[in-house]
C-alpha positions in Angstrom: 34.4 72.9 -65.3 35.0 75.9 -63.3 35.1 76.5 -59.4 32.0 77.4 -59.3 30.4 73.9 -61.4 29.8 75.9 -64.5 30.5 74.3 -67.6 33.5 75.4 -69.9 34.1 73.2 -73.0 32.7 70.1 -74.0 34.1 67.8 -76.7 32.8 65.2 -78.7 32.7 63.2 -82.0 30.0 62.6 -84.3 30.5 59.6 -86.9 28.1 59.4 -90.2 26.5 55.4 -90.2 24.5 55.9 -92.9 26.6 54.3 -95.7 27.2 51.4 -92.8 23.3 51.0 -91.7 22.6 51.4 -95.7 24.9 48.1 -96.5 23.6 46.2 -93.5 19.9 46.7 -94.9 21.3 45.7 -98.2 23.0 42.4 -97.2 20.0 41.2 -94.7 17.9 41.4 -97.6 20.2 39.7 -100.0 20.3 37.2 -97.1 16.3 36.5 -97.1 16.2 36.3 -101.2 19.1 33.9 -100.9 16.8 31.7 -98.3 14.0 32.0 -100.7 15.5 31.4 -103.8 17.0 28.2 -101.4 14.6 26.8 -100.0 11.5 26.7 -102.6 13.7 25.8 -105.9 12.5 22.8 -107.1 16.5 22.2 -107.7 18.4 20.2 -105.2 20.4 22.4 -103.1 22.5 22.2 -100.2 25.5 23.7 -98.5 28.7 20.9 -96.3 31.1 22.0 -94.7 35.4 21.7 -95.0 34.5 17.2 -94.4 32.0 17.2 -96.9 29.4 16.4 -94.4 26.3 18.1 -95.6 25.0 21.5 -93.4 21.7 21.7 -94.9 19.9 20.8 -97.8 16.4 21.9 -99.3 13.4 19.7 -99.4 14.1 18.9 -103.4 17.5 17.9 -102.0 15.5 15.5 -99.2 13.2 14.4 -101.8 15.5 13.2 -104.3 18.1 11.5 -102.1 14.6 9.9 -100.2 15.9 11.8 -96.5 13.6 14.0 -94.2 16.5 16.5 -93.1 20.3 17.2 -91.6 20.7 16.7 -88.5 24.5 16.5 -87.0 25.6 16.3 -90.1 24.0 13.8 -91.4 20.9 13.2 -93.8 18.2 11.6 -91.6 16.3 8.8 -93.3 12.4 9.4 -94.2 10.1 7.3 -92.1 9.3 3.6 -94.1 5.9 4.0 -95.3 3.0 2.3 -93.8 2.5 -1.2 -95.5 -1.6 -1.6 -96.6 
């Protein structure tokens, strides 16, 4: 800036994020189809982690091995059923 206030050069920078905005898009919707394709297979599925402990499973995963969900790491036992 001059004496006087008035402006004499500015400089900037201007980046292109479209290939980077593009590829996020892309891999939040691979994401969700993952989830999908996840969740509702009627194949057992689930993810552990570096112990083995299980992470998460699917509901065929629950059904098959008789357990409601994960929770801690561990598969939490379905309710006993109600005796007629």
């Amino acid at each position: 800036m001059t004496d006087r206030g008035h402006l004499v050069k500015i400089a900037g920078t201007m980046m292109d994020e479209t290939e980077r905005v593009e590829t996020e898009r892309v891999r939040i919707e691979a994401e969700a189809q993952f989830e999908i394709g996840f969740e509702q297979s009627a194949n057992a599925n689930g993810n552990g982690n570096a112990n083995g402990s299980p992470v998460r499973v699917n509901a065929a995963a629950c059904a098959l091995l008789g357990r409601v969900a994960v929770t801690r790491g561990q598969l939490t036992s379905a309710p006993a059923a109600p005796r007629a």
